[in-house]
N, C-alpha and C positions, 0 to 999 in steps of 0.2 A: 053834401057833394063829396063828402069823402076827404076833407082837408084834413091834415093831423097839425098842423098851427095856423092863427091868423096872427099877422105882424102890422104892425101898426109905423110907417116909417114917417120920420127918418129917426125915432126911438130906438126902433130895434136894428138899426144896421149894422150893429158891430155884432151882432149875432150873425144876421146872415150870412156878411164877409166870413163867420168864421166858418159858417156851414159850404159853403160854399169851398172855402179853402181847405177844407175838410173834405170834400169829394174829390176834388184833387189831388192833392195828397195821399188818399186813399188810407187816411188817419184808421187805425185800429184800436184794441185794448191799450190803454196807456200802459207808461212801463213801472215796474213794481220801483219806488223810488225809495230810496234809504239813506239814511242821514249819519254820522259818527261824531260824535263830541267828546272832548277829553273831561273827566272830571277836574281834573289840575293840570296845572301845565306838564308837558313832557311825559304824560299818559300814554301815549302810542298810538293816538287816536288816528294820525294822517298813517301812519303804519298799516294800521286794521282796513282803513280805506282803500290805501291801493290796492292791497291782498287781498279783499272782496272785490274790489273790482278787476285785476289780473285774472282772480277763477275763474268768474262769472262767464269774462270773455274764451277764457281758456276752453270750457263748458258747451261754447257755442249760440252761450246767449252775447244778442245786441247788446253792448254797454257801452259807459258814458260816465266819465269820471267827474266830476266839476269840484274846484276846488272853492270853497266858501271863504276861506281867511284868508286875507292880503296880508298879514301879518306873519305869515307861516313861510315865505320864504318861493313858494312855486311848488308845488305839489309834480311838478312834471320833473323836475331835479333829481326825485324820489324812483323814478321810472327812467332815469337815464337820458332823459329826452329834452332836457332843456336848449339843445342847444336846434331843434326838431321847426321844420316849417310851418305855420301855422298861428292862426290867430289867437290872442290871447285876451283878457278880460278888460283890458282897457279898448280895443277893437268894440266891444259891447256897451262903452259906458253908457253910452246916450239911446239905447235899443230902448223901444216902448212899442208897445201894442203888439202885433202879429209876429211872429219871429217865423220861416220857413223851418220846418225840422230839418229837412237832406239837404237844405242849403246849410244849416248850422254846422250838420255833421259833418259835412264836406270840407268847412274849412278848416277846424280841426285839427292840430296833429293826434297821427293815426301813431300808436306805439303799445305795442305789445299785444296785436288784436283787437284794440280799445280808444276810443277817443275819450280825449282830453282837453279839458277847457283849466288851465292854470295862467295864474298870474304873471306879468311880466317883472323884470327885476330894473326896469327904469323908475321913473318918478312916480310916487304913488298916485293913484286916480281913486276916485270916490265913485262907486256904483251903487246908483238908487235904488232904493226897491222897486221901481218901474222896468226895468233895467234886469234884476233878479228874477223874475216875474215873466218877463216877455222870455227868456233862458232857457230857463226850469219848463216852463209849460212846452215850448219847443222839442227841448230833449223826450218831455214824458210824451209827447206824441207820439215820437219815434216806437215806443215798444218796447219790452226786455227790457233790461235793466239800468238805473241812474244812481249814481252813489255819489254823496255830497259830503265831503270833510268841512266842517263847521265849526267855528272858534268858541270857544266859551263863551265871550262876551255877546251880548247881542244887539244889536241896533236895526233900523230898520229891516235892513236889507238881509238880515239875517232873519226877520220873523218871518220875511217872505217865503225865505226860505222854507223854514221849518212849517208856514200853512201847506206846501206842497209834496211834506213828506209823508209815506205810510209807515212809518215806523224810524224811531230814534235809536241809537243804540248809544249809549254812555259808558266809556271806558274809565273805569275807575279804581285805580292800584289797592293792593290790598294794605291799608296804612289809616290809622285815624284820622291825619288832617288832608288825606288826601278826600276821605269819604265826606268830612264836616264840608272841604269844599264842592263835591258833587253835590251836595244836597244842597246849596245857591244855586249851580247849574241847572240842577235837575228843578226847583221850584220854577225858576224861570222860564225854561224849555215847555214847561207843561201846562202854562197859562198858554200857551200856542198849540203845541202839540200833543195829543190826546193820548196815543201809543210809543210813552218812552220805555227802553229796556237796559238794562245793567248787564256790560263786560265787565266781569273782575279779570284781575289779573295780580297773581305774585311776583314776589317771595312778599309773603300772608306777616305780619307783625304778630306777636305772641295772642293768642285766642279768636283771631280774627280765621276767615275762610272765606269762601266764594257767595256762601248761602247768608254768610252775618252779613256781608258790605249791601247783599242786598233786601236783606229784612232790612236795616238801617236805611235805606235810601227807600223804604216802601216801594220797590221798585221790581217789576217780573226780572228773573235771573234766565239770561241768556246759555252763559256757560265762563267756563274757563279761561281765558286768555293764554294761550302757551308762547312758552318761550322758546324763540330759536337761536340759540346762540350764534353760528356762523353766517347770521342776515348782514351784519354790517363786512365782513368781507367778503359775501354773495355781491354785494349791492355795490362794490368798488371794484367788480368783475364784469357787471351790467345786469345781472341778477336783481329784479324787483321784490319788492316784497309780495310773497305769493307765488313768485318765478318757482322756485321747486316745488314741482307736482308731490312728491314724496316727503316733503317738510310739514314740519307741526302745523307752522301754520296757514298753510295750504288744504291740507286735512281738515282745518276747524272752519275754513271759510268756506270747505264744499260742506259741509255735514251744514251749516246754517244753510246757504243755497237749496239744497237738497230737503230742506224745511221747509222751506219757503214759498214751494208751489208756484214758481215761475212759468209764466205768465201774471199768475192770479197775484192771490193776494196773502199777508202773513194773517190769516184767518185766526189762529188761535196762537198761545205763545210755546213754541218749539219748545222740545225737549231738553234738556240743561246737555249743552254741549261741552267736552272736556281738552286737555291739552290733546290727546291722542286721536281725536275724533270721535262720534256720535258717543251718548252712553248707553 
């Protein structure tokens, strides 16, 4: 008769609700999601994040920041915007199952072209990987682009994470003990996620470079990590990181973007990007 599924209920209802909720919505290609981790602490990793996600949006793609570490202080602080209306991640604790995507996005504050889901600076809450899960899937509905700052350590809610990412990127200074500790991260990350990738970044320790930190982490080399020196009085201006179009590191976060085949997908591993832009 021409059927393309037979469902069997009430087994399969959380399928259909989702199809169903799907036509609605008029759900499309999910969006290219990407994930940033520090190798060690104070790597720059929430740095790299909003500066991919500022381009992204800058760019004219849909984006969607969600900060993964309640431990990090608010990822939205980083963007000026703390003090900005909108729901934050304790609003989500108890979220399970279907999450609306343009309802999620809606609530949101909206800062810099971009929504953002960051933590609130009251009492800390604990969100489940039910919770992470119903989030993440919402946002990828949406389309365009999701970037997720994500803490080293990992616990549930964090692998949740990392099952819904296409690609990892690890920021890891160019320092020995800073590499011996990406490689705990990086083993970690990769019992979960399949496509991790290495940011180095200097000033390099005597013999070390971009291409050693990541033959030593057995890991595909993204690029360079550039420095910009005037980010932290940009940033007490209302200057995010990524805010200048013209800044290093604004040039290295389009030159990955511009890799990256958005909409699609990072199909193969981009060309070694530098402090100056593409090589």
């Amino acid at each position: 008769i021409g059927a393309e599924y037979v469902l069997r209920l009430p087994d399969s209802e959380g399928w259909l609700v989702d199809q169903i909720a799907n036509a609605v919505e008029g759900v499309g290609r999910s969006a290219l999601t990407v994930g940033v981790m520090g190798g060690r602490g104070g790597s720059g990793a929430s740095t790299l994040a909003c500066a991919l996600a500022v381009t992204a949006a800058r760019s004219g793609r849909r984006t969607m920041l969600i900060d993964g570490d309640p431990l990090g202080g608010g990822i939205d602080v980083l963007l000026g915007g703390e003090g900005s209306e909108g729901l934050r991640w304790p609003d989500f604790a108890r979220s399970k199952g279907r999450l609306g995507g343009g309802a999620l996005e809606e609530s949101l504050p909206a800062l810099h072209g971009l929504r953002v889901l960051s933590w609130g600076r009251g009492e800390q809450v604990i969100v489940p990987p039910q919770a992470m899960q119903s989030v993440l899937a919402a946002a990828r509905r949406l389309g365009g682009v999701v970037v997720v700052d994500l803490p080293r350590r990992l616990d549930e809610s964090v692998v949740e994470a990392l099952a819904q990412l296409d690609v990892g990127l690890l920021v890891v200074p160019g320092e020995l003990r800073a590499v011996a500790a990406a490689q705990r991260v990086a083993a970690a990350a990769r019992m979960v996620l399949e496509d991790l990738r290495v940011i180095a970044r200097g000033p390099y320790t005597a013999g070390l470079d971009e291409q050693w930190v990541a033959q030593a982490l057995g890991l595909p080399l993204v690029g360079d990590l550039p420095t910009e020196p005037g980010l932290p009085a940009a940033q007490d201006n209302g200057v995010p990181p990524g805010g200048d179009p013209h800044g290093a590191l604004a040039r290295f976060c389009k030159a990955f973007w511009d890799q990256a085949d958005v909409p699609g997908r990072l199909e193969t591993v981009p060309p070694r990007l530098h402090g100056g832009g593409p090589s």
